[in-house]
N, C-alpha and C positions, 0 to 999 in steps of 0.2 A: 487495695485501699477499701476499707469498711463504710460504708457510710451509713451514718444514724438519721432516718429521715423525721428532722422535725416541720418541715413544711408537708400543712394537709396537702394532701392529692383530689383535685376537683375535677376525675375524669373517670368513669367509670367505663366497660365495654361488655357488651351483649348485642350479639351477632341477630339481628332480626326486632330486636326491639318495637321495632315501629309498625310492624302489623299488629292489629287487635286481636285482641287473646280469642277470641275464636276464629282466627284465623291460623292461630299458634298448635289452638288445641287440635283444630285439621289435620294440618301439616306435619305437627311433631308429635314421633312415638316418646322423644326424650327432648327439649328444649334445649338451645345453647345456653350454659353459664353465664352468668355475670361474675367479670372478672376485675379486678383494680392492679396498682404498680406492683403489690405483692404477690402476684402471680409468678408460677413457676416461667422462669425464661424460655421454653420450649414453647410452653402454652403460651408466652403472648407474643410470639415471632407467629404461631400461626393463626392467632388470630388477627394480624396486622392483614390478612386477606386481600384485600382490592386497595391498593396505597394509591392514594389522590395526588399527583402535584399539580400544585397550582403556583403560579407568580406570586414572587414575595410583596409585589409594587402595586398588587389590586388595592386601589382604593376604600373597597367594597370588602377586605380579606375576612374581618372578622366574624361579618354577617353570614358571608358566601362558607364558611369553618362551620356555624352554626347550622346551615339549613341544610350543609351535606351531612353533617352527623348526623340530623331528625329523620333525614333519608335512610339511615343506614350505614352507611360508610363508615368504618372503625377505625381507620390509620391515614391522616394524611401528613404531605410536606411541602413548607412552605419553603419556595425553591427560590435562594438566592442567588442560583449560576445560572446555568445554562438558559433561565426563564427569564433573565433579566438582562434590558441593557446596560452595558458597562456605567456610561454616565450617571445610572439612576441605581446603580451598586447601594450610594449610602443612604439614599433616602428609602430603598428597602430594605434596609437594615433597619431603621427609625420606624418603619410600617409594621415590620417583624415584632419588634420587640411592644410595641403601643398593642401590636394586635393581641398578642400574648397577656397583655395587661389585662386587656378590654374580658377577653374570654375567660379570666380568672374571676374579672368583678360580676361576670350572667348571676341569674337568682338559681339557675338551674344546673345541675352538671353536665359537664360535654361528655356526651357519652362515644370520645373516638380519641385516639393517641393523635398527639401533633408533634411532629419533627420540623426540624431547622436543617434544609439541605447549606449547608456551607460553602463559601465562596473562595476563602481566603485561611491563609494558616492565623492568623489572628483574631479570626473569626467568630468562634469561641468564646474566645476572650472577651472580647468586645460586647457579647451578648451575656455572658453570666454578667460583669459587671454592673451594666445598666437594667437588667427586669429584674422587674420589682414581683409585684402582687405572679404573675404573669409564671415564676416559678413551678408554681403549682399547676399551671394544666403543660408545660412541656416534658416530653418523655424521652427526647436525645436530638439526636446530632445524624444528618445522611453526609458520607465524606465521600464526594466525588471523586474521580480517578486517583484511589487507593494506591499506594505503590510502599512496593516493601522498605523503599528510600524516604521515605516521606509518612507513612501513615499512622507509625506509631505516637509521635507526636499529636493526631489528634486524639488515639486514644488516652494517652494519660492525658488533656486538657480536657475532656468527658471524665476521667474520674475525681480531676480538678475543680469540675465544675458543680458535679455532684456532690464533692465535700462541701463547698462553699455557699447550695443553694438546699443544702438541708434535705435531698431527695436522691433519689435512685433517676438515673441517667442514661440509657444506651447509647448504643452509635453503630450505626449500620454503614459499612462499606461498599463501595460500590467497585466491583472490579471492572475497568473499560480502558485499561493502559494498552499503547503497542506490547511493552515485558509479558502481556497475559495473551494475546491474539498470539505472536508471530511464536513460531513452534520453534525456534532455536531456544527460546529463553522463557518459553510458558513454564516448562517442568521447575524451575531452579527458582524461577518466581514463584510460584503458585507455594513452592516448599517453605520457602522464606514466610510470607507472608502468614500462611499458617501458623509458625511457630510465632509469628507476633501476634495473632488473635489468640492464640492458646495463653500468651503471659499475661492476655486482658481477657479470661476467658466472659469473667465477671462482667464486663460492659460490652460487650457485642453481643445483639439483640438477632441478629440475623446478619447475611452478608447478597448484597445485589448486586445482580451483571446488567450493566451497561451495554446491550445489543445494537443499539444505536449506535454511539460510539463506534464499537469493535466491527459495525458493518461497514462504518463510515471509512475507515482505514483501509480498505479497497474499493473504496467509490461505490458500495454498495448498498441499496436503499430497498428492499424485499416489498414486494407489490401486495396488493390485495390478495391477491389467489395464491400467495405463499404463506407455510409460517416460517417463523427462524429456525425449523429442525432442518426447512431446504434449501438452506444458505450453508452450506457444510461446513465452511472453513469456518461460522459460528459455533454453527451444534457441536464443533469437535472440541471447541472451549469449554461452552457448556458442560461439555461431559468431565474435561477434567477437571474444572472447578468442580463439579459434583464430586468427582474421585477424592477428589484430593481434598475437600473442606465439608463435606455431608455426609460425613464418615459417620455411622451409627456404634462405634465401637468405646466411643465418649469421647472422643478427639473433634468430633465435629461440628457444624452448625446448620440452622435452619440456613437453604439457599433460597430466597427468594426468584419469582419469573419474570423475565423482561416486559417491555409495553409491548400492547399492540398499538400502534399507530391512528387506522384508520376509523372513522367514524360518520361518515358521509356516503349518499349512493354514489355508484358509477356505473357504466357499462363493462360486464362481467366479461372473459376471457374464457371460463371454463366454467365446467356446469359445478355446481354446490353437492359436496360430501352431504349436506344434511340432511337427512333421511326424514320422507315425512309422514312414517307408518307411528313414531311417538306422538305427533300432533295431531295426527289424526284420532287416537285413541282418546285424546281430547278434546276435542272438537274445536282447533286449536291451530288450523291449516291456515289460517289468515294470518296469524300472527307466527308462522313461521316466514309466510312469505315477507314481511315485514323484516325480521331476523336477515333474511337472505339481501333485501336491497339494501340495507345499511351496511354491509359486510359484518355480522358478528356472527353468521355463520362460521366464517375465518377465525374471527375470536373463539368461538366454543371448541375447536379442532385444537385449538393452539395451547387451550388452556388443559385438556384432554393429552397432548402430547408433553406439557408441564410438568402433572403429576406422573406420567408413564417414565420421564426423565428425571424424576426424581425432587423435581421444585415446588414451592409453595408457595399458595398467594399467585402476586401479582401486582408490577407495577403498573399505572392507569393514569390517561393525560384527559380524561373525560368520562363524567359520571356516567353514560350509559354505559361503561364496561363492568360497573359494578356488580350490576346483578347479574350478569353473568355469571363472575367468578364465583361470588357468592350462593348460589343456586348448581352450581357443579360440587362444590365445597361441602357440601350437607352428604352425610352419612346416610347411605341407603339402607333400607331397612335388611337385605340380602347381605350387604356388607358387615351391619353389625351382630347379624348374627353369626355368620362367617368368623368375622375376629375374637367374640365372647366363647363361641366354640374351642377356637386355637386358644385361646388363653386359659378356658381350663381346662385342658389336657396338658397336666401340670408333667408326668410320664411321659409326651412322644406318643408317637404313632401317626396314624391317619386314619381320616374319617370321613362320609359322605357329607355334604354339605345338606343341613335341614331344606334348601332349596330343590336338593337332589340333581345339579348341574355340575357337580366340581368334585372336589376332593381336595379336604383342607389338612394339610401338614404340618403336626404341631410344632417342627424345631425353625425348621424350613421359615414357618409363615410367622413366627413369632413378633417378632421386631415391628414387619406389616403390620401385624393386630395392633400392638400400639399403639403405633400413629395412627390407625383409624381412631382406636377410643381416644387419642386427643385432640383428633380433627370433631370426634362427636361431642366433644365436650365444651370445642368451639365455636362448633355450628348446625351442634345437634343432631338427632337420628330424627329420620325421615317415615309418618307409620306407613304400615305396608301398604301396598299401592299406591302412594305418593312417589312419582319421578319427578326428575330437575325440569318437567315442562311442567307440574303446576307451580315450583319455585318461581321459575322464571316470567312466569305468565304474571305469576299477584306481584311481583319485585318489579316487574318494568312497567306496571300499570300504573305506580304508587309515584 
């Protein structure tokens, strides 16, 4: 289905916005883009980055929407399942939809995408219907436990809703069914489902795994001193949904990374991976150890085993995991010239890295190089001698 958008788009995104420009001019060899709805779909699944949920029933949603986007924050959802209780289902629908009002009438633009995590299969429905003004700043639809019996249905009601509100629309899937965990029936599912995102390839923005969930179906709840790569019987899902829907061959889509949970001290189990020979190099050893008692040490490994796996982004139930993600997110300046290299060696071959560490191979690393220059395009190149501890240091100060 085509859609002709004639409602303005009152939302714009640029990854970093909210440092001052000499802060910008510091840190970046190349600046993140500002991007709007007509952005290519690759580029704005990654730069949905650090995705916020928060409760659809917060009294406070539309302000609490506002002061996380001046933060930073570029993608959140306003979560009408699992954040709510059942009783107060319809008055946060009513919340949902006023909030959406409210943040179309600001004098200023939101500069972050806002989703409607969905509750119900009428769900949809019920909210194209009723928003008004509010059209304009929503960018889709989260569809909780996706299943290949059930989920096409939301997506033509996203391309439904799209025609009807005069805008472009996505809809992000969330995989977290038993059909996807239990390995009798992952493969035949995970196939199925596929071919239904491929007939919408048009309105699927990305597609998220539900780790929660899929732990949850064997009573399992992954502690602080683990990530989900060491909960096996998860990461083995993980992988297939990677196999089988992050396919770079054009059958595929951006796969988003699960939450991390935690955000609170505790008394540690095991000593911390985080190495403090980078923070030291910036005099910066105190606010590692800071890092370490709140547990984002665990965040930073997890987000580091993410990318290694293949995922992007990241879902988040608390703004300090923001800057994390987003400070891992930025293109190093080794990286991008690693990738500019592979990319023009238009002939093949191989060649030493200007770094002099590696050997870059033009067929081999091609595809790589891409997605870095589209991650640099969403979260910018980093100039040389800038690492993700001075990101992270100016981002959780702020």
């Amino acid at each position: 289905m085509t859609v002709t958008e004639t409602t303005p788009d009152r939302a714009t995104v640029q990854h970093f916005h909210h440092l001052s420009a000499d802060e910008r001019e510091r840190l970046f060899l190349r600046a993140p883009e500002e991007l709007n709805a007509t952005a290519e779909r690759d580029v704005l699944a990654t730069a949905l980055g650090a995705t916020l949920y928060m409760p659809a029933d917060r009294p406070d949603l539309a302000a609490t929407v506002t002061r996380r986007a001046s933060e930073g924050i570029c993608s959140m959802v306003l979560d009408l399942e699992d954040a709510v209780d059942q009783y107060r289902a319809a008055a946060a629908l009513d919340n949902t939809v006023a909030t959406l009002d409210t943040l179309a009438s600001a004098p200023d633009l939101l500069r972050a995408m806002v989703f409607v995590r969905v509750r119900s299969q009428d769900c949809i429905e019920q909210i194209t219907t009723r928003l008004g003004a509010g059209a304009a700043v929503l960018r889709g639809f989260v569809i909780p436990k996706f299943e290949s019996t059930t989920g096409e249905r939301h997506l033509t009601q996203t391309a439904a809703a799209a025609q009807t509100l005069g805008r472009r629309l996505y809809c992000m899937p969330v995989l977290e069914s038993p059909q996807v965990i239990y390995r009798e029936t992952r493969q035949a599912e995970l196939q199925k489902i596929a071919d239904i995102l491929s007939r919408h390839r048009n309105t699927v923005l990305a597609v998220r795994v539900g780790a929660t969930d899929l732990c949850g179906m064997f009573g399992i709840r992954r502690d602080r001193d683990h990530t989900i790569y060491d909960v096996h019987v998860v990461a083995s899902a993980i992988a297939d949904i990677v196999n089988q829907l992050a396919r770079t061959d054009g059958t595929g889509f951006v796969v988003t990374a699960p939450v991390w949970e935690y955000f609170a001290d505790h008394e540690r189990l095991f000593r911390t991976l985080l190495r403090t020979t980078p923070f030291q190099e910036h005099d910066a050893v105190r606010f590692r150890d800071k890092l370490v008692s709140r547990d984002l040490d665990g965040l930073l490994r997890e987000i580091s085993l993410d990318r290694a796996n293949g995922l992007v982004g990241k879902t988040v139930i608390h703004p300090s995991h923001a800057p994390a993600v987003h400070a891992l997110s930025v293109v190093t300046h080794e990286e991008y010239r690693d990738a500019t290299d592979v990319i023009a060696a238009e002939s093949g071959g191989v060649r030493r890295s200007e770094y002099r560490n590696k050997m870059n191979e033009a067929r081999p690393h091609r595809i790589w190089a891409e997605q870095v220059l589209r991650r640099a395009q969403v979260f910018g190149v980093a100039n040389q001698g800038i690492t993700f501890v001075d990101f992270l240091t100016r981002l959780a100060a702020k």
